[in-house]
C-alpha positions as CSV (number, residue, x, y, z in Angstrom):
1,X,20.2,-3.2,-19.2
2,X,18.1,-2.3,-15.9
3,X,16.2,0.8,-18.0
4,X,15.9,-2.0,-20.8
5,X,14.3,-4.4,-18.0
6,X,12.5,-1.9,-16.3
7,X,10.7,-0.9,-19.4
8,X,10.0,-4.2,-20.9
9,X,8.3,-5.5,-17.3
10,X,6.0,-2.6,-16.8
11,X,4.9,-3.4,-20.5
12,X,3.8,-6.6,-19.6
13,X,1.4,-5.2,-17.1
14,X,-0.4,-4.3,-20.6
15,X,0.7,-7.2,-22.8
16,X,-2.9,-9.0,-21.4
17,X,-6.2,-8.5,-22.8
18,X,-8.5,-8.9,-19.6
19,X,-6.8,-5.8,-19.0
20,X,-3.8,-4.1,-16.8
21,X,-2.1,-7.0,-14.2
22,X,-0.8,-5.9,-11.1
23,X,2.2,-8.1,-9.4
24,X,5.0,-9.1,-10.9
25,X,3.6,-12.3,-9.9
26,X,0.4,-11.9,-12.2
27,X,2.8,-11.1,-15.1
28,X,4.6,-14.6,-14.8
29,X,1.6,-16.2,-13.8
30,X,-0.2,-15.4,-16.7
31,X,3.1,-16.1,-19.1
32,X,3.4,-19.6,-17.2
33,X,1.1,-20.4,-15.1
34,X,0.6,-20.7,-11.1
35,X,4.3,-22.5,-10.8
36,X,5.9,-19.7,-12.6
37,X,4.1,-17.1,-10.8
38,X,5.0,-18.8,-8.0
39,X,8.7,-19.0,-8.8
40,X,8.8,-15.5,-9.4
41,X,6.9,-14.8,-6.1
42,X,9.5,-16.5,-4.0
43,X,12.5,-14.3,-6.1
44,X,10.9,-10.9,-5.3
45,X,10.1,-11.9,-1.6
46,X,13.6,-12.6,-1.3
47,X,14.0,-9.0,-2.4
48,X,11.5,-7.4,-0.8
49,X,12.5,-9.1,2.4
50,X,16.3,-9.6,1.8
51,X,16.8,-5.8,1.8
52,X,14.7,-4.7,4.5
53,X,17.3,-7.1,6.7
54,X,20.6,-6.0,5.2
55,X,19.0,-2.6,5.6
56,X,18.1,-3.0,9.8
57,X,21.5,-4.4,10.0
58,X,23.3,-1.6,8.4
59,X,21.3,0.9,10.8
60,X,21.8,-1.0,14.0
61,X,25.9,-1.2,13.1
62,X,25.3,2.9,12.3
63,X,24.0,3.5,15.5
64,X,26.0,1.3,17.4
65,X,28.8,3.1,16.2
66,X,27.8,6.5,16.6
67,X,27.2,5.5,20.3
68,X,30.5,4.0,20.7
69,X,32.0,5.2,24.4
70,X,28.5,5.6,25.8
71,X,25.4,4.5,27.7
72,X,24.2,4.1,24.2
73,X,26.0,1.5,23.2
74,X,24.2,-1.1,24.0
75,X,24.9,-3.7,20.9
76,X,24.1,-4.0,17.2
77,X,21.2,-5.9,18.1
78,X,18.7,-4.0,20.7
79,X,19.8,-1.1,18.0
80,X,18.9,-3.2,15.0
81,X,15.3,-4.4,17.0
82,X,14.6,-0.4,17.8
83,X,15.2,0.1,14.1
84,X,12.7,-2.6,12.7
85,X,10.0,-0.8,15.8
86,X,10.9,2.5,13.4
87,X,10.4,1.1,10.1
88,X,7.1,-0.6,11.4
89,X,5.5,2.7,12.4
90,X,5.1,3.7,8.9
91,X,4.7,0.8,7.3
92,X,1.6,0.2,9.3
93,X,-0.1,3.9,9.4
94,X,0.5,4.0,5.0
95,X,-1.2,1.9,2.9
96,X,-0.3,1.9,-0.5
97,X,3.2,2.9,-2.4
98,X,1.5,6.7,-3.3
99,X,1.3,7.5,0.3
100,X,4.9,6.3,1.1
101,X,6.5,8.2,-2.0
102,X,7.6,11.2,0.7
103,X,9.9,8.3,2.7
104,X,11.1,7.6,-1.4
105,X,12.0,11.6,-2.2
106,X,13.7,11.7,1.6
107,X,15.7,8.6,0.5
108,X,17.1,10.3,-2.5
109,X,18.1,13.7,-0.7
110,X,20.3,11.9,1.9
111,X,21.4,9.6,-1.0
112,X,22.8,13.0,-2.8
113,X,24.0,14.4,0.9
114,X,26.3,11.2,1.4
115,X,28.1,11.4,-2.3
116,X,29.1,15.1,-1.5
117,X,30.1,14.4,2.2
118,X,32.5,11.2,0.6
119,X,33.5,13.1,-2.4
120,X,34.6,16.3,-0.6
121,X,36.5,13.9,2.2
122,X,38.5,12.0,0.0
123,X,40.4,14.8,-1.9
124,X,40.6,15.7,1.5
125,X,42.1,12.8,2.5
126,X,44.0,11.5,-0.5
127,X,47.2,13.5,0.3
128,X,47.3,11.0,3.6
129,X,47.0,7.8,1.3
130,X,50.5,6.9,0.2
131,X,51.6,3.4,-1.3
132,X,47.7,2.6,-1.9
133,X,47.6,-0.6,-4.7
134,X,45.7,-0.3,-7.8
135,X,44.4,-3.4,-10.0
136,X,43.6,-2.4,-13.5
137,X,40.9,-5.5,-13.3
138,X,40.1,-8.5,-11.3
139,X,38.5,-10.9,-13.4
140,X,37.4,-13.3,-10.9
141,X,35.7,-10.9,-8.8
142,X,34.0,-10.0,-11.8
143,X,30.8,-11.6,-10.7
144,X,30.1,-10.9,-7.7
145,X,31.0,-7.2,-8.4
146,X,28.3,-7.4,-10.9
147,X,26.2,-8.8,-8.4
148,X,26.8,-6.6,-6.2
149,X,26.3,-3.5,-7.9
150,X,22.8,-5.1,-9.0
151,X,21.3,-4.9,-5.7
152,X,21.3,-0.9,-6.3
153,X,19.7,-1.5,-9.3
154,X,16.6,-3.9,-7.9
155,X,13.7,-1.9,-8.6
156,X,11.9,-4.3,-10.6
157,X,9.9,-6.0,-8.2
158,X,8.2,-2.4,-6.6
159,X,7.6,-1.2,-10.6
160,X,4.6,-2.8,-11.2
161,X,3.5,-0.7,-8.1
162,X,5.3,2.5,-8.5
163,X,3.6,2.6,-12.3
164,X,0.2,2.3,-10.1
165,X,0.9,5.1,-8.4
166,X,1.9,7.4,-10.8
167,X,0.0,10.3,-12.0
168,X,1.0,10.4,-15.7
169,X,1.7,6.2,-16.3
170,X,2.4,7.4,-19.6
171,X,5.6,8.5,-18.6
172,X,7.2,5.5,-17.0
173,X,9.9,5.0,-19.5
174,X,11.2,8.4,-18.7
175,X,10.6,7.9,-15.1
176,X,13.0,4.6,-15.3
177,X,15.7,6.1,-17.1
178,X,16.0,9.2,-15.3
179,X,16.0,7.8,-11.9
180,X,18.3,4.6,-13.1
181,X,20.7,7.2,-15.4
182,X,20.8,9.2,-11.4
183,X,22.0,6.2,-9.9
184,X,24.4,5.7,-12.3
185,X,25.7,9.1,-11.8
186,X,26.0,8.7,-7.7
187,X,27.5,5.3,-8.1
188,X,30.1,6.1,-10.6
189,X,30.8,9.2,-8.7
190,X,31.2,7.3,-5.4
191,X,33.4,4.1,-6.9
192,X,35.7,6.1,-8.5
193,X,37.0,8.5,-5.7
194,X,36.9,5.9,-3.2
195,X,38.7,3.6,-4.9
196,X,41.3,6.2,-6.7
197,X,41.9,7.3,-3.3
198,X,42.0,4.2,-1.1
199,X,42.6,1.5,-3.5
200,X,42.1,-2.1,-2.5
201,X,42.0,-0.5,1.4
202,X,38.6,0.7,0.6
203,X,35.6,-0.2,3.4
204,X,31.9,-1.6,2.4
205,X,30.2,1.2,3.2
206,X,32.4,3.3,2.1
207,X,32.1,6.4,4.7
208,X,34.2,3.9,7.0
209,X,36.9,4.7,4.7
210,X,37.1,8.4,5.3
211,X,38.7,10.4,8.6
212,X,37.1,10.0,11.8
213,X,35.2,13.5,12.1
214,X,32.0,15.8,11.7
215,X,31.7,14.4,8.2
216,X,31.7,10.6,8.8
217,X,29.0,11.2,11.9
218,X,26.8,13.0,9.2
219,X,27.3,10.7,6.4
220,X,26.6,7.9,9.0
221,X,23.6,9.5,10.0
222,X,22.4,10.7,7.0
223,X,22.5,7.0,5.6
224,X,20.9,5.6,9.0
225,X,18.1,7.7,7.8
226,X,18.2,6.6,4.7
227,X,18.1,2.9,5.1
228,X,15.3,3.4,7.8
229,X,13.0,5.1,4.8
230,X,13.4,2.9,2.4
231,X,12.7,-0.4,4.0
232,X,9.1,0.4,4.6
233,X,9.0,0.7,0.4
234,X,9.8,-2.7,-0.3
235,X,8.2,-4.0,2.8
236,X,5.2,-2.2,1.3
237,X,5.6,-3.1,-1.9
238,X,5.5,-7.0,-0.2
239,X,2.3,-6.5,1.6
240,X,0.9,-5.1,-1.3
241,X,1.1,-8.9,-2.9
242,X,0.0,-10.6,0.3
243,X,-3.1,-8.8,0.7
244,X,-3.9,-8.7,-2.7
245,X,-3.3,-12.7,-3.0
246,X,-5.8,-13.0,0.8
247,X,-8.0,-10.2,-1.2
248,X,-7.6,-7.9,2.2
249,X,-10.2,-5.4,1.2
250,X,-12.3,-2.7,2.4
251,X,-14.6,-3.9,0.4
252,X,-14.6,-7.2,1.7
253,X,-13.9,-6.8,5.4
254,X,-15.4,-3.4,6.1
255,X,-12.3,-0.4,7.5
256,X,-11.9,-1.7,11.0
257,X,-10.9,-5.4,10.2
258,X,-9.3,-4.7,7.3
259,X,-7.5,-2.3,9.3
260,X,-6.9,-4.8,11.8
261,X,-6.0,-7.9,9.7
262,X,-3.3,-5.7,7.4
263,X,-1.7,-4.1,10.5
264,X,-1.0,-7.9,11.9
265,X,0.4,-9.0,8.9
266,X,2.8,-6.0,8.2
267,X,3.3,-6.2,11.8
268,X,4.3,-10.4,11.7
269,X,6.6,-9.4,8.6
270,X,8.9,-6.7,10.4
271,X,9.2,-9.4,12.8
272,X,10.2,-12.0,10.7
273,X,12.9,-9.5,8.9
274,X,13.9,-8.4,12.5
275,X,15.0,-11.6,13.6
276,X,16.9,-12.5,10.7
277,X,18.3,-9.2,10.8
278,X,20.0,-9.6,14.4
279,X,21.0,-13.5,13.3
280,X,22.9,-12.5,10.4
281,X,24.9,-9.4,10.9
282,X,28.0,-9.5,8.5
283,X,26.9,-7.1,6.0
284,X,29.4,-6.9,2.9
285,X,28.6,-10.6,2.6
286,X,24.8,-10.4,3.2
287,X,24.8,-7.4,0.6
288,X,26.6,-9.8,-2.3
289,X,24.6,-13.2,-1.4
290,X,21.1,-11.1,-1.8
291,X,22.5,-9.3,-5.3
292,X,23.5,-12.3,-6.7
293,X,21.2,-14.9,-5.9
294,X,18.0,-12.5,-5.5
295,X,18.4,-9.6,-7.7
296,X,20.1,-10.6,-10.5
297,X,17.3,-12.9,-11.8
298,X,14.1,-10.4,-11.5
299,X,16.2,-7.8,-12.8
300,X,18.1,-9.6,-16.0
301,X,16.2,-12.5,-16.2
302,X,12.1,-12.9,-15.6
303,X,11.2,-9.4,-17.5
304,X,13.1,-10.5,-20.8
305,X,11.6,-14.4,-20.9
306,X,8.2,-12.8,-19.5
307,X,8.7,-10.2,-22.3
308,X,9.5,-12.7,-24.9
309,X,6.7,-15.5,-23.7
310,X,3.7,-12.3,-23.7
311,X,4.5,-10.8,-27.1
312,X,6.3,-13.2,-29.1
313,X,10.0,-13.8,-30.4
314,X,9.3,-13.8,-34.0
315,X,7.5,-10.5,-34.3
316,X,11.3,-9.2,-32.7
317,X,14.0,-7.5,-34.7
318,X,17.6,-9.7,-34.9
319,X,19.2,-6.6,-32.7
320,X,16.4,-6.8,-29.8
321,X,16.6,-10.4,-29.7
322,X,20.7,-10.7,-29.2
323,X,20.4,-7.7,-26.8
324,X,17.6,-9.8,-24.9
325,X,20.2,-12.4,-25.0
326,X,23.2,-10.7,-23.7
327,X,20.9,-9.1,-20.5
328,X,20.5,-12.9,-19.6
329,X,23.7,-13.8,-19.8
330,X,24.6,-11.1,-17.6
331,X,22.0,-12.1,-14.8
332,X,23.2,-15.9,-15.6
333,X,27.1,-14.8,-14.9
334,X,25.4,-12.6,-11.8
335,X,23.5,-15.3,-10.6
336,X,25.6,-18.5,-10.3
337,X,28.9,-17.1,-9.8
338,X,28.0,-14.4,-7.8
339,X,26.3,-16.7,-6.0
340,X,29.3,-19.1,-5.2
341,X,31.5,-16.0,-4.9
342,X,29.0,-14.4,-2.3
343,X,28.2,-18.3,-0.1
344,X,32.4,-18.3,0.3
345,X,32.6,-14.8,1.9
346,X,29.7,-15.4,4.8
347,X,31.5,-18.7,5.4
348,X,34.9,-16.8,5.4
349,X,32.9,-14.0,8.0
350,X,31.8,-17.0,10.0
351,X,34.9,-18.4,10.3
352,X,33.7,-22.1,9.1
């Protein structure tokens, strides 16, 4: 359904005859005017922004925990404010989404180097796991599993740029399902050893669940680095939008201001994420509450009405049209129980 959506969106870019849009934001806006681009502006900043937190949390836990015992341990929170200093550094020296595709390609290697470290460590380990409980299903979790699982699945509102960038745009259908059908892969790989192994005992993220060791410090580091890549993507990706809707230009402003005015605002909006960041640190919940309520609507949602709305429903075979519906009832189910599911656990983690 993501490949479906990710193909479907970028199409839209073209469905226009001024010529190719930009933003997810133009698409809708163009489809329904300024209050549904708006609408769909406020979705994919909750993305764009939403993950860039839950990612400066995850790396100020890491590295809090790596320096467990000494000096260095000096909180989640001076780590997680060292961590947004990191991810400013390149998100203010790069300027568009081709000069941060390196950070991307890192991203992916570590990616592969955590699945083998947590693959190879639990058949290791599972000989140590007696009496572990197994649930065939859990129906009411059902949603905000799905949710869940969407957040790794979220590329829609980057696309638009990523198709930009590339040097063959031709290819982007190939591009989607490759890189979507890889995640798939990892993901599959990584639920069904951890939880064949560990069972309902099973820790969010899931190195936690493996022995204390080499391994676990490299997986931990190895995702640190990760996380700390890929935040100045969609923080990019964000900026992008901004300066496009305040027409930050070159040509407008000449190098040295333009230079200056995009540097303060990518500079005010690691800030921003910072200091949510260090106010909101439980992660498993923050990680549901952004798939649900944020993901699950750009991804299953917006590209199939804005798909439908741009090129018609009658010119659309019976099949296309019920698969259309069934994505949206999966990013409806997604969206408001996931939602409620997702609101219950940070109360539960606050301890309201």
């Amino acid at each position: 359904m993501s490949t479906y959506t990710a193909s479907i969106l970028i199409s839209c870019l073209y469905a226009n005859d001024k010529g190719r849009l930009s933003t997810y934001k133009e698409i809708a806006t163009t489809a329904f005017g300024s209050i549904g681009g708006w609408i769909t502006f406020f979705f994919n900043s909750w993305i764009l922004l939403g993950v860039p937190v839950l990612y400066l949390v995850l790396g100020g836990n890491n590295i809090n925990q790596l320096a467990a015992g000494t000096a260095a341990e000096i909180g989640h929170v001076p780590w997680t404010i060292i961590c947004a200093v990191a991810v400013a550094i390149p998100l203010v020296l790069v300027k568009t989404m081709k000069e941060v595709a390196w950070l991307s390609a890192f991203s992916t290697v570590t990616i592969f180097i955590v699945v083998i470290i947590v693959l190879v460590m639990c058949a290791v380990d599972k000989p140590n796991q007696i009496n572990i409980h197994h649930d065939g299903v859990i129906w009411d979790m059902f949603p905000i599993a799905l949710s869940t699982i969407s957040f790794s699945f979220g590329g829609n509102v980057v696309y638009p740029h990523v198709e930009a960038a590339m040097k063959k745009p031709k290819d982007w259908n190939k591009v989607a399902a490759a890189g979507l059908g890889t995640c798939v892969a990892l993901y599959y790989i990584i639920a069904v050893c951890g939880y064949l192994v560990y069972g309902d005992r099973v820790n969010n993220p899931i190195y936690n669940s493996i022995p204390d060791g080499a391994p676990k410090i490299i997986a931990i580091v190895v995702i640190t680095l990760n996380v700390l890549a890929t935040a100045p993507l969609l923080m990019t990706s964000f900026s992008l939008d901004i300066e496009e809707m305040f027409n930050i230009t070159v040509e407008r402003h000449g190098k040295i201001k333009e230079f200056f005015l995009r540097s303060s605002l990518r500079l005010a909006t690691t800030a921003i994420v910072a200091v949510v960041a260090c106010v909101v640190p439980h992660f498993g919940a923050l990680m549901s509450l952004i798939g649900a309520f944020a993901n699950c609507t750009p991804i299953f949602l917006f590209p199939v009405i804005l798909y439908l709305k741009l090129t018609g429903i009658k010119n659309k075979k019976l099949y296309e049209l019920a698969w259309c519906f069934l994505v949206c009832l999966m990013g409806v189910v997604g969206l408001v129980f996931g939602t409620m599911e997702a609101i219950k656990e940070l109360i539960s983690a606050y301890g309201f």
